[in-house]
C-alpha positions in Angstrom: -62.2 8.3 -47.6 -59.4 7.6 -44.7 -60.2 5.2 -42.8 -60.4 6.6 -38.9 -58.7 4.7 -36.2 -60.2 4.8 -33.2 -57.5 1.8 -31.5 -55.7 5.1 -30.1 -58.9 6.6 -28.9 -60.2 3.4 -26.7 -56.8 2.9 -25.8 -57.3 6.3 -24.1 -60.5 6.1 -22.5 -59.4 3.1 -21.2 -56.8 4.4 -19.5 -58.3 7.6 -18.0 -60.9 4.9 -16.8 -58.2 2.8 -15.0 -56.8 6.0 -13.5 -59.9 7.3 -12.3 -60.8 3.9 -11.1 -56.8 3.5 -9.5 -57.5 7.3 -7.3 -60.9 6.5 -6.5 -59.4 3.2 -5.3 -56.6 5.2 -3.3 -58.9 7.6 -1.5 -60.6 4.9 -0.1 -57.3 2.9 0.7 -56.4 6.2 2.5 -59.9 7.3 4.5 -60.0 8.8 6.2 -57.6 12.2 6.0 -60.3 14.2 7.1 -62.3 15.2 10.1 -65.8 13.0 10.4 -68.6 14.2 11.4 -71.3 12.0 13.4 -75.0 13.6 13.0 -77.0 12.9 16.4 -80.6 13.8 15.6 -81.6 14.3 19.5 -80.7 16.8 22.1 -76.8 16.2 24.0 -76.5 14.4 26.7 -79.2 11.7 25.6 -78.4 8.0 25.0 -78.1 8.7 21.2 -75.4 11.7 22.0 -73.3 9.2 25.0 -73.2 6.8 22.8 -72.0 8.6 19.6 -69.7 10.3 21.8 -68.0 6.9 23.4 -67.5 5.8 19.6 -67.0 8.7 18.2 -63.9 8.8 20.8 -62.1 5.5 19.9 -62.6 6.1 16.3 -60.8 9.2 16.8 -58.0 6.9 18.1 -58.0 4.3 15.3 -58.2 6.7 12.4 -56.1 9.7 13.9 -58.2 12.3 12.8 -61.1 14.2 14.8 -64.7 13.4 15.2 -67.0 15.8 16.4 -70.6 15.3 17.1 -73.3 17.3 15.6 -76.3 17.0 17.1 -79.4 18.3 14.9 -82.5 17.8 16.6 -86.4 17.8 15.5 -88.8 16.2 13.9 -88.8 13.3 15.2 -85.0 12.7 14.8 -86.1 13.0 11.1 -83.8 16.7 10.7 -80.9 14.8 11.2 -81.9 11.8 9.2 -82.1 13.7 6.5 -78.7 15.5 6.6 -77.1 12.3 6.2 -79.1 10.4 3.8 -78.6 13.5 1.8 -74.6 14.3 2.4 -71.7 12.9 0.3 -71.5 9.5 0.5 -67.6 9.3 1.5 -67.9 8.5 4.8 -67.1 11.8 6.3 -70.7 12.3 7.4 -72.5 9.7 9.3 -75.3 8.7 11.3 -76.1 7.8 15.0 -79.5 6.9 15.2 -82.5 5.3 17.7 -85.3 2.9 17.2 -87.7 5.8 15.3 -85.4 4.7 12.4 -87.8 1.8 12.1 -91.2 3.0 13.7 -90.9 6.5 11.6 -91.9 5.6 7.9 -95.1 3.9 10.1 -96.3 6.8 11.9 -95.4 10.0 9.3 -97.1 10.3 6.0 -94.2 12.6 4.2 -90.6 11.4 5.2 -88.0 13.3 2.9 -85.9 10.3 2.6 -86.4 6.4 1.8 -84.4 4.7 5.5 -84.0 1.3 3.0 -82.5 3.5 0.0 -81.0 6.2 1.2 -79.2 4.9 4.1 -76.3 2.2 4.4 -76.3 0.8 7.6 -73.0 0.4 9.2 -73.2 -1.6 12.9 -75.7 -1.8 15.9 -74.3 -0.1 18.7 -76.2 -1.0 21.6 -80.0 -2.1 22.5 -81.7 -0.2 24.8 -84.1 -2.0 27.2 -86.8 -0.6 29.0 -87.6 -1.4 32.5 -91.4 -1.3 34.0 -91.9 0.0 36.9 -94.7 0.7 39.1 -95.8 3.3 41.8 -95.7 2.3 45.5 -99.6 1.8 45.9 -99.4 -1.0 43.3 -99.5 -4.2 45.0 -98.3 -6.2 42.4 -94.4 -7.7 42.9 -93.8 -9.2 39.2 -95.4 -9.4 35.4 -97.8 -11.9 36.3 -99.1 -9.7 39.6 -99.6 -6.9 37.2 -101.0 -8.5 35.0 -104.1 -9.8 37.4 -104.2 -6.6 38.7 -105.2 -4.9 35.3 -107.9 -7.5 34.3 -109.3 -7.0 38.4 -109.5 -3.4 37.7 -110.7 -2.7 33.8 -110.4 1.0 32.4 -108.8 2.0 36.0 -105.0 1.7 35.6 -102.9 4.1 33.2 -99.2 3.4 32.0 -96.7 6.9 30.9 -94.5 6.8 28.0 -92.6 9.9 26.9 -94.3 10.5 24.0 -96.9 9.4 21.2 -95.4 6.6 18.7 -92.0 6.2 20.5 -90.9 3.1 21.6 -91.9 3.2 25.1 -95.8 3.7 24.4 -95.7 0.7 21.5 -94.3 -1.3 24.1 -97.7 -0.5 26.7 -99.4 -1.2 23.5 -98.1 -4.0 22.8 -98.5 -5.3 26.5 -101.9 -4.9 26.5 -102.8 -6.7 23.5 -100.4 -9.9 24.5 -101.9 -9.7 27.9 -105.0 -9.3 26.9 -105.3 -5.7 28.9 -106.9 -2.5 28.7 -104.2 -0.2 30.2 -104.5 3.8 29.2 -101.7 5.5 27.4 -100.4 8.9 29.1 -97.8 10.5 27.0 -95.4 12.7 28.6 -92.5 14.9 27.2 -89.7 13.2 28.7 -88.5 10.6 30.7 -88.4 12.9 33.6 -91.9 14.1 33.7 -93.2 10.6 33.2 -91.2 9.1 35.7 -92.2 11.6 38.8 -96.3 11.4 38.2 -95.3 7.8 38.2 -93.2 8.1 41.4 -96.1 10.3 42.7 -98.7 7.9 42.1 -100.9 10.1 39.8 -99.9 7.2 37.0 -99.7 3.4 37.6 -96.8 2.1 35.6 -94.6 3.2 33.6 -91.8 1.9 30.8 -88.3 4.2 30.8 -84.8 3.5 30.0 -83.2 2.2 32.5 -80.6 4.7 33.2 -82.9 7.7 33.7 -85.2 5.3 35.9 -82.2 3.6 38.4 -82.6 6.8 40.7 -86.0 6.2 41.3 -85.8 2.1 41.8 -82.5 3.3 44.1 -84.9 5.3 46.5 -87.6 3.6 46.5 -89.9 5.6 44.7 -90.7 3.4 42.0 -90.3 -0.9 42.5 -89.2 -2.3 39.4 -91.6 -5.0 37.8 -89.4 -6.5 34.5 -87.4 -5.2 32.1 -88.5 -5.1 28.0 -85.8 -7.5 26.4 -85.7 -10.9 26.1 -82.8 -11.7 29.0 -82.5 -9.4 32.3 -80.3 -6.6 31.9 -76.8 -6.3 33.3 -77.0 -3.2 35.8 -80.8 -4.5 36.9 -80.0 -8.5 37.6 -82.4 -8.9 40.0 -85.3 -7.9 37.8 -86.5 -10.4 35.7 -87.5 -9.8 31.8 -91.3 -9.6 31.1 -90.3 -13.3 28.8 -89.5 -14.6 32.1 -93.3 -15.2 32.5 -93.8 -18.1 30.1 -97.4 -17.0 28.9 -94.8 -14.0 27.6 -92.2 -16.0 26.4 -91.1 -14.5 23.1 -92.4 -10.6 24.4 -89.1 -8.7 23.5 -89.4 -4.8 22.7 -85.9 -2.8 22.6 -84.8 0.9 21.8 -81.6 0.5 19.9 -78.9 3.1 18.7 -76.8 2.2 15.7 -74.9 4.1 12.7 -75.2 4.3 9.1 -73.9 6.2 6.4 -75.0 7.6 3.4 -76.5 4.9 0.7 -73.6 5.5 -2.1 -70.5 5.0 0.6 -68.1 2.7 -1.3 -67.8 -1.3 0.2 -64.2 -0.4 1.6 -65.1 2.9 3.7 -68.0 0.4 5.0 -66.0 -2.2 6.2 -63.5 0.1 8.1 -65.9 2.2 9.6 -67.7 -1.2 10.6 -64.6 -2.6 11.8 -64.1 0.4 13.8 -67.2 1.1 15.5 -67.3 -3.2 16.5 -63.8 -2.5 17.9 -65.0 0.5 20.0 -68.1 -1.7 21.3 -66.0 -4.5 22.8 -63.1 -2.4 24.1 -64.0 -2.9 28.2 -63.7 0.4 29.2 -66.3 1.5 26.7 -68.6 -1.5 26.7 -68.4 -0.6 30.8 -69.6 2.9 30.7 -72.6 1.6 28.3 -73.7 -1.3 30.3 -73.5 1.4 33.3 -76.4 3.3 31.4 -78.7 0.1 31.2 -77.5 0.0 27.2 -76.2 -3.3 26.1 -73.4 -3.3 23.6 -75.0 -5.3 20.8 -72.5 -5.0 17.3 -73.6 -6.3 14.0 -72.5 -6.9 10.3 -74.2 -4.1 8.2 -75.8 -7.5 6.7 -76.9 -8.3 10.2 -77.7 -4.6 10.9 -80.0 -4.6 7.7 -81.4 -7.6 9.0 -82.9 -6.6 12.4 -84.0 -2.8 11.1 -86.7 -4.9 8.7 -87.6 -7.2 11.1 -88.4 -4.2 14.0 -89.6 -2.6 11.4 -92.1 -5.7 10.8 -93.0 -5.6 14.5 -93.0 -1.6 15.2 -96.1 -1.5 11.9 -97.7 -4.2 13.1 -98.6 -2.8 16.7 -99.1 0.7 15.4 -101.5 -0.8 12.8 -103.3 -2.9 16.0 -103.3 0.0 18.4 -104.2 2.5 15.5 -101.4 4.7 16.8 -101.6 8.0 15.3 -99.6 11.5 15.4 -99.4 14.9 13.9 -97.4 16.1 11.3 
């Protein structure tokens, strides 16, 4: 029987292997030559959309090819989500997503995708901080006012989010339960509803973004009582953080907005789209227009990106687990 040598035959593979391995290795020394896309799973002209657009513009300046912004909304921002952690992972589709990235998999039984698994998260962008504020008729001037106020007047006082199980009502919820208050929760659809029945005194506090709340501190409508983050924010330095009050000291709760990828996107297209989006963040002129909006550029590592999602992930289950927070699906 002739004896078969199969020398020529590994010698082969080996080499279609090394030139598969040598073009892979070359399309992702040459990413991008194509147009990325950057999902936005909320409406335009939102925080998530800004911000995606002020990247989205300097990484069509660093990589010479265009970006466009594709804003898929619903769900929850869970539409969009979904796109990505289903697309190719070659980093021509990515992500620019808010804080329901970690409160979602808390609040919503059926989620069509695993956040940890199926998405590779690339840099922070910015954190979002809240800022309390109250109606005129409130008497109280800062944290710990309010707070004496609330116990003198059990059951009476409400606070307005815009919406069940976002980040503004856990933060109420969260209040009350370091305060040791009994504040109720009125959910509106929008920051703008919330804010004029705040204004208009039919609601006694409320926590918004800063940037859609600055016109009513500006008029006088609404007085500004803290702000949700650990240190005051840049465009409101005159309003001191709710940790300011050392009963409070470690009270921090933050929206966020940061960008991610599909799970599968090879090390190298990581690292230059992380490279990317950190250079956009610290360029002045964009960092500027962000802390303008009450968003504080805040880039990461993905390591360090990974990082904070599980521990606000931690935090967002544990107060929906204490408050007993519950929506529709």
């Amino acid at each position: 029987m002739k004896k078969y040598n199969s020398a020529p035959v590994r010698a082969g593979i080996a080499m279609a292997a090394g030139l598969a391995l040598a073009a892979n290795c070359g399309a992702q020394d040459q990413y991008p030559s194509q147009q990325i896309k950057i999902i936005v799973p909320f409406s335009a002209g939102g925080g998530t959309d800004l911000t995606a657009r002020l990247i989205g513009e300097q990484m069509r300046k660093t990589f010479n090819q265009p970006v466009v912004i594709d804003n898929r909304v619903g769900g929850s921002g869970m539409i969009g989500t979904n796109a990505v952690a289903k697309a190719a992972a070659d980093g021509y589709t990515l992500l620019l997503a808010s804080g329901e990235m970690a409160i979602n998999p808390h609040l919503f039984p059926q989620i069509p995708y695993d956040t940890d698994k199926d998405l590779m998260p690339l840099s922070n962008g910015v954190k979002v901080p809240n800022v309390l504020t109250v109606n005129t008729d409130v008497p109280a001037k800062n944290i710990q006012e309010l707070i004496a106020y609330a116990k003198a007047n059990p059951g009476k006082l409400t606070y307005a989010s815009s919406g069940i199980g976002n980040a503004q009502h856990l933060t109420g919820e969260m209040l009350n339960k370091a305060a040791g208050i009994s504040v109720q929760h009125i959910p509106f659809k929008g920051a703008a509803p919330q804010l004029a029945d705040t204004a208009g005194k039919h609601v006694t506090y409320t926590f918004a973004s800063i940037g859609a709340s600055l016109p009513f501190i500006q008029s006088g409508k609404l007085r500004p009582i803290a702000v949700t983050s650990l240190t005051r924010a840049s465009v409101l330095p005159d309003v001191p953080a709710i940790a300011e009050y050392k009963p409070l000291s470690t009270f921090e709760l933050v929206n966020f907005f940061g960008m991610y990828a599909p799970a599968a996107t090879p090390d190298p297209v990581i690292r230059k789209l992380n490279a990317t989006i950190v250079q956009a963040l610290k360029t002045p002129e964009i960092a500027g227009k962000l802390r303008e909006l009450g968003f504080e550029p805040a880039p990461t590592t993905p390591e360090q990106f990974r990082d904070f999602l599980r521990a606000e992930s931690a935090k967002f289950a544990k107060i929906i687990v204490d408050a007993n927070v519950k929506v529709e699906q």
